[in-house]
Backbone as JSON, one array per atom type, in Angstrom:
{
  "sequence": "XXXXXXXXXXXXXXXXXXXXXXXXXXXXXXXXXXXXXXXXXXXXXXXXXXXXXXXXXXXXXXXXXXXXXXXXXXXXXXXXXXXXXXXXXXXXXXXXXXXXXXXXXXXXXXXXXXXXXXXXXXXXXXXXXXXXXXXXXXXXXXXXXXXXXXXXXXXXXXXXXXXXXXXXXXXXXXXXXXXXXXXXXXXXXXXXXXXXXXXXXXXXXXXXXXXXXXXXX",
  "N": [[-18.8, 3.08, 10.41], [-18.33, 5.64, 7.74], [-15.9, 7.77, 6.67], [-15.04, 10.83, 7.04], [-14.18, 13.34, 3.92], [-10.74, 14.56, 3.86], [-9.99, 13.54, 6.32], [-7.46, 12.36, 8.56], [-5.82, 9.53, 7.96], [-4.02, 6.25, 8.4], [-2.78, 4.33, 6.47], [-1.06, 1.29, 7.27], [1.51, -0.93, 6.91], [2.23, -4.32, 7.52], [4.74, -6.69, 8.31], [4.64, -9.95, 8.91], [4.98, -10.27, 12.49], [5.52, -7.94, 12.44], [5.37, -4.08, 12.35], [6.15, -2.49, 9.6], [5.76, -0.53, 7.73], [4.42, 2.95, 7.55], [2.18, 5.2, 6.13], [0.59, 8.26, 6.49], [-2.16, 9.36, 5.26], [-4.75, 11.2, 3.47], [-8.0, 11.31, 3.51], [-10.54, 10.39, 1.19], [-12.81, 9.61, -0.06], [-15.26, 7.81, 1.27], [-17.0, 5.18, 0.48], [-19.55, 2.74, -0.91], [-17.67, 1.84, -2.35], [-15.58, 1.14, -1.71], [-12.76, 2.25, -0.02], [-10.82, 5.26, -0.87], [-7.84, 6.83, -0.81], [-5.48, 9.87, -0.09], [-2.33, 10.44, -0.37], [0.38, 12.41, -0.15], [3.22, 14.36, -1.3], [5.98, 15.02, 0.53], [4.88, 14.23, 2.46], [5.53, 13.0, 5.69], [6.87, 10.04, 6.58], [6.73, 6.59, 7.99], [9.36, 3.95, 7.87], [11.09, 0.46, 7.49], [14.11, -0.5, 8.58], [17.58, -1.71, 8.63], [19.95, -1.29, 11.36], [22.06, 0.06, 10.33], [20.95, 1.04, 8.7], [19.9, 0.59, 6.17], [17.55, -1.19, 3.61], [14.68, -3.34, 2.82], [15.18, -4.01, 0.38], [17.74, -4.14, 0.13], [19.57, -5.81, 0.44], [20.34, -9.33, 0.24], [17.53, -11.24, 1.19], [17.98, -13.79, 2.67], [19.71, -12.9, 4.03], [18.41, -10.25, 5.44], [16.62, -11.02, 6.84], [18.06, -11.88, 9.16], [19.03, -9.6, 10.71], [19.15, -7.63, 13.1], [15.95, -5.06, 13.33], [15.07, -1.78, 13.04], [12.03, 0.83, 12.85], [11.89, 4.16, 11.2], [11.79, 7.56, 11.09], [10.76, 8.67, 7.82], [10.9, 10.39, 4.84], [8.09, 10.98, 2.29], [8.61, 11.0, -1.3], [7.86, 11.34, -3.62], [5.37, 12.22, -6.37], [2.35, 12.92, -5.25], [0.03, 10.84, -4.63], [-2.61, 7.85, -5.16], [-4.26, 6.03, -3.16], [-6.5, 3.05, -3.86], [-8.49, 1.08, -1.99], [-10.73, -1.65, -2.13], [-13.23, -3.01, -1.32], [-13.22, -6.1, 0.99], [-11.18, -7.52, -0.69], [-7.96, -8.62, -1.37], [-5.95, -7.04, -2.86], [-4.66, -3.53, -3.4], [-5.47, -0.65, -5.01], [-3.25, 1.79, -6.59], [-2.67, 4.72, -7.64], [-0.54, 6.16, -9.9], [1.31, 9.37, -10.42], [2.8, 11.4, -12.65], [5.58, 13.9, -12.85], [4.68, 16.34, -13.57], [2.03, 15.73, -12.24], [-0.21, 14.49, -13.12], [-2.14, 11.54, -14.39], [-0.21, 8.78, -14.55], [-0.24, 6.15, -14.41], [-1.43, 2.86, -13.38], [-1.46, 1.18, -10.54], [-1.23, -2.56, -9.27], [-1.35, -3.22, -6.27], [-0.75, -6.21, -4.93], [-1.83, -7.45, -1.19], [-2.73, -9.03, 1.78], [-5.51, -9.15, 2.74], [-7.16, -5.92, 3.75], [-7.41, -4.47, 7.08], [-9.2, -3.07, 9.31], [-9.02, -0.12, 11.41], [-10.07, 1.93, 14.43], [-9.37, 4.23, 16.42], [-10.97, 6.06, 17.67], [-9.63, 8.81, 17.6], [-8.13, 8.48, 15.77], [-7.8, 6.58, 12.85], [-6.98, 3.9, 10.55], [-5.55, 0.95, 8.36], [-4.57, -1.68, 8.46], [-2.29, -3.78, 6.61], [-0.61, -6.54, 4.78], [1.86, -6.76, 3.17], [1.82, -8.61, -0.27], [3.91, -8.54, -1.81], [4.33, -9.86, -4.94], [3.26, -7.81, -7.82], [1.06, -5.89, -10.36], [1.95, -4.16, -13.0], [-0.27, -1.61, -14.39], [-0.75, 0.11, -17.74], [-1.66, 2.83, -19.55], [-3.07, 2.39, -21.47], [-4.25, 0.19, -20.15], [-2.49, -2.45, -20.7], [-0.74, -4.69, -19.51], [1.71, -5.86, -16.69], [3.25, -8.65, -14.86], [4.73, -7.87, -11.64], [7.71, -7.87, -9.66], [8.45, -10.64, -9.31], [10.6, -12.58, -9.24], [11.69, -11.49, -6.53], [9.14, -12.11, -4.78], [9.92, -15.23, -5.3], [12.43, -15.69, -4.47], [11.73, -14.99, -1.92], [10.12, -17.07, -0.85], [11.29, -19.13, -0.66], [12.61, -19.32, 1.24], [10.59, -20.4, 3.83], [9.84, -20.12, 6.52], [10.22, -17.62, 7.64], [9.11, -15.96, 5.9], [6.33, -13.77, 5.33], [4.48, -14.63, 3.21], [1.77, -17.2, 2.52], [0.71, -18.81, 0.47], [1.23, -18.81, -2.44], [-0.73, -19.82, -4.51], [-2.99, -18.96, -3.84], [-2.17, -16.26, -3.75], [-1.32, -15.69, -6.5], [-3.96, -16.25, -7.77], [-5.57, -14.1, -7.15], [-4.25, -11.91, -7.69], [-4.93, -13.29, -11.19], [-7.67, -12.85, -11.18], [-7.78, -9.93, -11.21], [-6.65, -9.24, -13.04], [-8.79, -9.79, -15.27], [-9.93, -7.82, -14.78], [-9.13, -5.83, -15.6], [-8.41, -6.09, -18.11], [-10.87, -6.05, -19.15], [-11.82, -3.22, -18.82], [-12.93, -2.5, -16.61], [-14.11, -0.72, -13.62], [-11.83, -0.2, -11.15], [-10.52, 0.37, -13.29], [-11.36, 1.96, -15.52], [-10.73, 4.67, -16.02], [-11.78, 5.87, -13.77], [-11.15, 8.18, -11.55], [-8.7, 9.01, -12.76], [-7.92, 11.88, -13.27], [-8.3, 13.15, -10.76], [-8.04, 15.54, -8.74], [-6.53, 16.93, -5.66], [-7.65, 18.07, -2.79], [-6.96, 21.26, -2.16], [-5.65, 22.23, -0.11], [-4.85, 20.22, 1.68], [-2.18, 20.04, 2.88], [0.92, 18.25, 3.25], [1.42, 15.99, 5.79], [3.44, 16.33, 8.35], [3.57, 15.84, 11.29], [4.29, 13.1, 12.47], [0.78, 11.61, 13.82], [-0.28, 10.42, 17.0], [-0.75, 7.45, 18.18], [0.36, 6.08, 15.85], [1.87, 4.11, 16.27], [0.42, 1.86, 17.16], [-0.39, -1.2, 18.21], [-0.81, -3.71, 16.09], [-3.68, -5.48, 14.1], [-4.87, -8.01, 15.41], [-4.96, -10.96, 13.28], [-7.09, -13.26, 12.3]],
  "CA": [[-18.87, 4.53, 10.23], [-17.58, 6.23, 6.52], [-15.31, 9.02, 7.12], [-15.49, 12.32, 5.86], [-12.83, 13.56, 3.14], [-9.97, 14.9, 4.92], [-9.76, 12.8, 7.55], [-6.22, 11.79, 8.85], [-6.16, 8.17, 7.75], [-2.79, 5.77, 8.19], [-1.68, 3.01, 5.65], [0.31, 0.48, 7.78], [1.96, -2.29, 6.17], [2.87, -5.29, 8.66], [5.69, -7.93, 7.79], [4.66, -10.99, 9.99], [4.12, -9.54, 13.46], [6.11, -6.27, 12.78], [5.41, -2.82, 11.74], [6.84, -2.02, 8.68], [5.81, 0.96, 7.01], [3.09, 3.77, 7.56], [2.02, 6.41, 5.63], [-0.31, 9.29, 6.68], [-2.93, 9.91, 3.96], [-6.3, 12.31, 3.6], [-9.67, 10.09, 3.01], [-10.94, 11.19, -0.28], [-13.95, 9.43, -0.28], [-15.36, 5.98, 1.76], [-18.77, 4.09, 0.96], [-19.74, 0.88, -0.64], [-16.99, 1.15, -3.32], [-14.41, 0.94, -0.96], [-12.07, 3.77, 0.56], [-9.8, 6.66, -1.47], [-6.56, 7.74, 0.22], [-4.48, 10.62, -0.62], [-0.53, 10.68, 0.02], [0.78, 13.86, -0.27], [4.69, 14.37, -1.51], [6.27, 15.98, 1.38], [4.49, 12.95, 3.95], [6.4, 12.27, 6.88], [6.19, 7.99, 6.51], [7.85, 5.48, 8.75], [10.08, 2.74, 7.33], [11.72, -0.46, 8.53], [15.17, -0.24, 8.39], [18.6, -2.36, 9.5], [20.43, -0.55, 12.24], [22.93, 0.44, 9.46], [20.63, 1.9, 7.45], [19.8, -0.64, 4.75], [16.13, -1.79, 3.47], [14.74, -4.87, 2.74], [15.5, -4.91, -1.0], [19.31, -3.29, -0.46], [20.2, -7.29, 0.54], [19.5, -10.66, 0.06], [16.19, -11.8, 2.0], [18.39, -14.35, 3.77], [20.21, -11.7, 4.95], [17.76, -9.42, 5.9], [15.87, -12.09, 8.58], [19.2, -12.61, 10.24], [19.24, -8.47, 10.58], [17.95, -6.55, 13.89], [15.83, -4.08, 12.36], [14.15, -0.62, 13.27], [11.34, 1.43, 12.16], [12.25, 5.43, 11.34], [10.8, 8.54, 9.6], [11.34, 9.43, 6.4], [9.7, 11.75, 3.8], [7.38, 10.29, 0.21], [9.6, 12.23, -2.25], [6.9, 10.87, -5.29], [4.29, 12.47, -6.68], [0.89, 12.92, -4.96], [-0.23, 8.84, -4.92], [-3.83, 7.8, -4.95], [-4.63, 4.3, -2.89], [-7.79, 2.32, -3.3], [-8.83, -0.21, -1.54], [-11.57, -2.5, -2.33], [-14.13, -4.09, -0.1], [-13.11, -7.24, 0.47], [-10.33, -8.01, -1.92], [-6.94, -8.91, -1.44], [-5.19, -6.39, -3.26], [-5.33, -2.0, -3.85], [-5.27, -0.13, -6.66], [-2.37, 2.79, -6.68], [-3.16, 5.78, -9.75], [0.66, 7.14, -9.75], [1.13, 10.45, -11.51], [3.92, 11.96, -13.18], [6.02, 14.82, -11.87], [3.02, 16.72, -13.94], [0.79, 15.71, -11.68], [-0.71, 13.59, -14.56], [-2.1, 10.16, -14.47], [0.82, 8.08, -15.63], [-0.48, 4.09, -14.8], [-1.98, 2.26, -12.26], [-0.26, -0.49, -9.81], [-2.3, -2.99, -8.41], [-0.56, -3.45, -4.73], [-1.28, -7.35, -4.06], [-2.33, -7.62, -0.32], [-3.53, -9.72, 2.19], [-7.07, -8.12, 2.86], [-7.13, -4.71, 4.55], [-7.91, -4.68, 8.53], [-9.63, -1.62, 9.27], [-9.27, -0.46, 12.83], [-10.58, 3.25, 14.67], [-9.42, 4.1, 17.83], [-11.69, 7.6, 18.23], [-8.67, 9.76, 17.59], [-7.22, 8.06, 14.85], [-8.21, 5.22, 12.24], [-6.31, 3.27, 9.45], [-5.83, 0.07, 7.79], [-3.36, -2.9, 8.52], [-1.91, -4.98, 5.75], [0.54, -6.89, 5.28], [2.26, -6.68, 1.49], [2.15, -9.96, -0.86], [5.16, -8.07, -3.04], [3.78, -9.52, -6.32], [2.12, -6.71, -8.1], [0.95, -5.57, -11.35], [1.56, -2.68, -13.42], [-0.83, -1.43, -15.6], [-0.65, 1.04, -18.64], [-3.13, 3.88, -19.08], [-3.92, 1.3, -22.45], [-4.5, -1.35, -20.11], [-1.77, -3.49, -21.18], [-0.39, -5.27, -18.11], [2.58, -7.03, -16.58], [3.82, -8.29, -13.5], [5.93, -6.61, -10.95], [8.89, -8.54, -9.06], [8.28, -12.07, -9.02], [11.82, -12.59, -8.87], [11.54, -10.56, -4.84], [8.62, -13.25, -4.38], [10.3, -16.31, -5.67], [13.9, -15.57, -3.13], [11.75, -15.1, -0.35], [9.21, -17.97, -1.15], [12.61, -20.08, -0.76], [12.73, -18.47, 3.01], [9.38, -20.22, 4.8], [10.24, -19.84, 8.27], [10.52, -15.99, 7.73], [8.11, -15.0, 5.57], [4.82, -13.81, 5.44], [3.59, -15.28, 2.14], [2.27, -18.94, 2.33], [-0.26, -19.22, -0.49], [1.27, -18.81, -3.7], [-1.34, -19.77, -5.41], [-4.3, -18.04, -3.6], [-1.88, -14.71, -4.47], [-1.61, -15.54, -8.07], [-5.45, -15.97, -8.49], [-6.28, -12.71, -6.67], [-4.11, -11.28, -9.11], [-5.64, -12.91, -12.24], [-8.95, -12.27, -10.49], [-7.9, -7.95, -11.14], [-6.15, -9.11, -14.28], [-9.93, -9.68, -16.24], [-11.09, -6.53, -14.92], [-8.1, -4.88, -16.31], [-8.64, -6.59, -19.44], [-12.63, -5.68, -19.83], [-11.85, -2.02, -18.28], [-13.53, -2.47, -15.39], [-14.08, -0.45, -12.23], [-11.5, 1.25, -11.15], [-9.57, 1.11, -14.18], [-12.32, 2.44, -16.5], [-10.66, 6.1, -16.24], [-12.78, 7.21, -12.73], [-10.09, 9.27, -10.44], [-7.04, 9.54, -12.99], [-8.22, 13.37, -13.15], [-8.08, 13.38, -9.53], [-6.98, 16.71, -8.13], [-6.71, 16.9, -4.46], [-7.99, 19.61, -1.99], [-5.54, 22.39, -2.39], [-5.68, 22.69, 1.88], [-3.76, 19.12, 1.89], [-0.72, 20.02, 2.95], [1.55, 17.32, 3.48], [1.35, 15.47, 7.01], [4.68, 16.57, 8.58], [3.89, 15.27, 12.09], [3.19, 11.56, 12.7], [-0.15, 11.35, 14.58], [0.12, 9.97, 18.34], [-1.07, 6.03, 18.28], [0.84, 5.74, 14.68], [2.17, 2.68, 16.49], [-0.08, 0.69, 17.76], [-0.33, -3.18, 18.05], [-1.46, -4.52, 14.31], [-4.88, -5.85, 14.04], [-4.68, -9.65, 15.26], [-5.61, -11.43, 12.28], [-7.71, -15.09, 12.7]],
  "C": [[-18.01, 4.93, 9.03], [-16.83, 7.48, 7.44], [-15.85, 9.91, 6.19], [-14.48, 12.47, 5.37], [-11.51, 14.76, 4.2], [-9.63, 14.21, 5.9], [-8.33, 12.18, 7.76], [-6.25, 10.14, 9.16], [-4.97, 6.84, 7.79], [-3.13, 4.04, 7.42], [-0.79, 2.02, 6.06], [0.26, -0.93, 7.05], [3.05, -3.77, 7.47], [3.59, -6.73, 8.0], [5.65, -8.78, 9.2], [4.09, -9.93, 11.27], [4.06, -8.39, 13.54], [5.42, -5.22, 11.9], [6.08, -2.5, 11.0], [7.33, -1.23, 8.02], [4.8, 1.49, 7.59], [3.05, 4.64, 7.07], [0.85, 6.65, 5.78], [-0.89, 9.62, 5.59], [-4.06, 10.73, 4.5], [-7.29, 10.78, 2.95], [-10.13, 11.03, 2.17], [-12.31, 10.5, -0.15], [-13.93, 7.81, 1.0], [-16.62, 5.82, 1.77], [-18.25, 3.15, 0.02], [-18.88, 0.76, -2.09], [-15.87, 0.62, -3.32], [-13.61, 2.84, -0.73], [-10.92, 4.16, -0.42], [-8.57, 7.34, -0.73], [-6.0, 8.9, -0.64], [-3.34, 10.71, -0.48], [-0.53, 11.7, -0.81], [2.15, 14.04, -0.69], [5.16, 15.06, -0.18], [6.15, 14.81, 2.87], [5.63, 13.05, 4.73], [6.04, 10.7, 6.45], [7.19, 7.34, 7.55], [8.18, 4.11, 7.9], [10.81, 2.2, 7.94], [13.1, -0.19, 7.58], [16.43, -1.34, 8.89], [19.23, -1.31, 10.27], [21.77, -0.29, 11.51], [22.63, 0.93, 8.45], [19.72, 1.85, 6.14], [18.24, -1.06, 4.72], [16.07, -3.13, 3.68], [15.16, -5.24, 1.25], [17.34, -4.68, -1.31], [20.2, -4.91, -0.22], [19.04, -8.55, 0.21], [18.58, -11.21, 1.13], [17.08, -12.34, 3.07], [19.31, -13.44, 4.88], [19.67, -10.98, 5.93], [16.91, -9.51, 6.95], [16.5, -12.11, 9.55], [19.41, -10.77, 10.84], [18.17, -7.96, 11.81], [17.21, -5.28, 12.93], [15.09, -2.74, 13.06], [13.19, 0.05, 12.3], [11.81, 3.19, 12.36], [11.62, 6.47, 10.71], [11.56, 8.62, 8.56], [9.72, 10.31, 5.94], [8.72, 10.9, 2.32], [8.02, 11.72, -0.39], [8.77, 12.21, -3.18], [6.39, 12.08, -4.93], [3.38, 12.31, -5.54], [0.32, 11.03, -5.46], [-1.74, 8.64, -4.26], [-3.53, 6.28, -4.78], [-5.85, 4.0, -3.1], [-8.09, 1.12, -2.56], [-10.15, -0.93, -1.68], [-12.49, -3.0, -0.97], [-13.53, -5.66, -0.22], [-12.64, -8.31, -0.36], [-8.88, -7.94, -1.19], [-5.55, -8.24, -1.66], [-5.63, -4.84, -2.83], [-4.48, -2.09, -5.12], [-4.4, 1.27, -6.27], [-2.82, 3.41, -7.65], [-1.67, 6.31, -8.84], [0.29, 8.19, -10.64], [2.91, 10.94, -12.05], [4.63, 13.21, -12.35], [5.2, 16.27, -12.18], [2.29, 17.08, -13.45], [-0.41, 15.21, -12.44], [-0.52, 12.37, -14.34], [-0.79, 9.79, -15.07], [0.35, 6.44, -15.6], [-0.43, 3.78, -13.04], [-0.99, 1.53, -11.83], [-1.31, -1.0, -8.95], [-1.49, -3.86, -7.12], [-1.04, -4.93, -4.1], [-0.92, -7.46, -2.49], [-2.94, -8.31, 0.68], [-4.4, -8.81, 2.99], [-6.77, -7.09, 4.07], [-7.42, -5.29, 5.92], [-8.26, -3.46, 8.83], [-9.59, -1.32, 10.75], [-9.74, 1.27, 13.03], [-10.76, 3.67, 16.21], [-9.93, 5.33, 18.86], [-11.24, 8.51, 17.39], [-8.07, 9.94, 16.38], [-8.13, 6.5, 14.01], [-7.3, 5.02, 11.04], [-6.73, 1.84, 8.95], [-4.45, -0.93, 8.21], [-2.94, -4.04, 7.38], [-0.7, -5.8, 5.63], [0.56, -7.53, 3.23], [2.41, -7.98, 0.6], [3.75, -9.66, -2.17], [5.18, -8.38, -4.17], [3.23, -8.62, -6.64], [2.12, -6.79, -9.73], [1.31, -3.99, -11.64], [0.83, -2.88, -14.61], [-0.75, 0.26, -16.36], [-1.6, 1.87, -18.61], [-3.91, 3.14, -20.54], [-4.47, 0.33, -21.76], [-3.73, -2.2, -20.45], [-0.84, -3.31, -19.38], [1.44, -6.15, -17.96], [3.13, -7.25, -15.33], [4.69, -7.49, -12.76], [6.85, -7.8, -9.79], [8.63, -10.04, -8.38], [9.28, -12.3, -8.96], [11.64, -12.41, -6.94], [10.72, -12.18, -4.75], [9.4, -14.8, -4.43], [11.44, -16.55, -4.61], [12.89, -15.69, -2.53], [10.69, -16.37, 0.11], [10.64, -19.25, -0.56], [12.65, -19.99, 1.06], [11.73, -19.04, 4.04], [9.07, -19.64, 5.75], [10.09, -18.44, 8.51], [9.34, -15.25, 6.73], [7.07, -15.11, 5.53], [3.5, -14.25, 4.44], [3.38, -16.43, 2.12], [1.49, -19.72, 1.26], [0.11, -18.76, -1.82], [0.44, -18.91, -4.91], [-2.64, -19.0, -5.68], [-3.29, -16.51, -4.08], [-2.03, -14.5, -6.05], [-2.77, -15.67, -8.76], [-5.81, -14.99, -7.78], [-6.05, -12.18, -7.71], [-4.21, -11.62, -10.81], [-6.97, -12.59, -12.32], [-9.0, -10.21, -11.36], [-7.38, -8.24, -12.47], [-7.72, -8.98, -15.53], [-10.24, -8.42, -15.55], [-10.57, -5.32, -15.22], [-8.25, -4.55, -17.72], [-9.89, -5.83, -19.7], [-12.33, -4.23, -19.64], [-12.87, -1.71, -17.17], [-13.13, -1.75, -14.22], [-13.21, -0.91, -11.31], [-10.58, 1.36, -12.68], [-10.89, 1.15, -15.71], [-12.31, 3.94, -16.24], [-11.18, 6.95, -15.01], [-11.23, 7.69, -12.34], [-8.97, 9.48, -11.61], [-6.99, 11.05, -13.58], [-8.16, 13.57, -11.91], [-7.06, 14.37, -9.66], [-7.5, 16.41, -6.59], [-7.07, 18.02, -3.8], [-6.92, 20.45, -2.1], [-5.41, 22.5, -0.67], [-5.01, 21.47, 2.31], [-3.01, 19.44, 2.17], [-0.38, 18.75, 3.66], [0.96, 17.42, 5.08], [3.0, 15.17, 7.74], [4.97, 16.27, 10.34], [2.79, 14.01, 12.4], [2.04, 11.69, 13.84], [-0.03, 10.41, 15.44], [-0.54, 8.52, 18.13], [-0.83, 5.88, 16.84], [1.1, 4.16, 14.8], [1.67, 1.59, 16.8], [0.0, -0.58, 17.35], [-1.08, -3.08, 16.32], [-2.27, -5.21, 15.08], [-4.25, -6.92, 14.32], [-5.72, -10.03, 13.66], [-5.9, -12.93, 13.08], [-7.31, -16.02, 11.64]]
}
């Protein structure tokens, strides 16, 4: 079933078995090119946390395993943030904007493949973050994003959720030629994207925010 635009849509990001993050978006569009999110500035989001406060990048990885942790609200302070997601691909595509409200440059969010779930009331997506990424320019000129982050926690097996190094780094030169040619999505569609003016932020989390994460096979 496509949704309709508007639709209260959640973003969860799963580290291993846990719940990590979620953010509440609007469905901007969904057929066979894949689905459109909206984040809103203002969001309510949930983030994992140490019971002192602390992220996952405010310490060292090894640290951060050995660390009870909780999930809590917070707010998206950014810009207005456009997700795509792909059919069937590995990664999304982010369009950030400026404080403008002006394209400023893509990020391509490497991913292990969406999980789509829809429980009547409520529907989202389950992923679980590969933390390599790209940024790209509004020229198209490219470059990675924190291979360093990957490389520490690559050191970590036992604990983390990345075990294919190499299947991540050909997803992402997989999006790198279609960066290069200007290929669909970065051939200019949405970075005019305005959003419904009736968006207002999503200021209370929707009731089964939590549920179990998709089993993956």
């Amino acid at each position: 079933m496509m949704l309709a635009p508007g639709t209260v849509f959640l973003y969860r990001n799963i580290d291993g078995p846990r719940l990590a993050s979620v953010r509440p978006c609007r469905v901007v569009s969904d057929d066979e090119r894949g689905l459109l999110l909206w984040l809103t500035r203002g969001t309510t989001v949930i983030v994992e946390e140490t019971l002192d406060g602390r992220g996952i990048r405010d310490m060292p990885f090894t640290e951060w395993v050995t660390q009870p942790v909780r999930v809590v609200p917070s707010v998206w302070q950014g810009p207005g943030l456009l997700k795509f997601i792909p059919p069937g691909a590995d990664h999304s595509v982010w369009f950030f904007q400026d404080e403008q409200e002006h394209f400023k440059f893509w990020y391509v969010n490497l991913e292990e493949r969406a999980l789509r779930w829809d429980d009547g009331e409520l529907a989202g997506v389950d992923v679980i973050d590969q933390d390599l990424d790209i940024v790209v320019r509004p020229d198209r000129t490219w470059e990675w994003k924190d291979e360093d982050e990957l490389a520490e926690r690559l050191a970590v097996p036992d604990h983390y959720w990345v075990h294919d190094e190499d299947a991540l780094r050909a997803e992402g030169l997989r999006v790198i030629k279609q960066i290069e040619a200007g290929d669909f999505p970065f051939d200019g569609t949405w970075t005019d994207f305005e959003p419904d003016p009736s968006w207002q932020a999503i200021t209370d989390l929707p009731t089964g925010w939590d549920r179990p994460p998709v089993p993956r096979l």
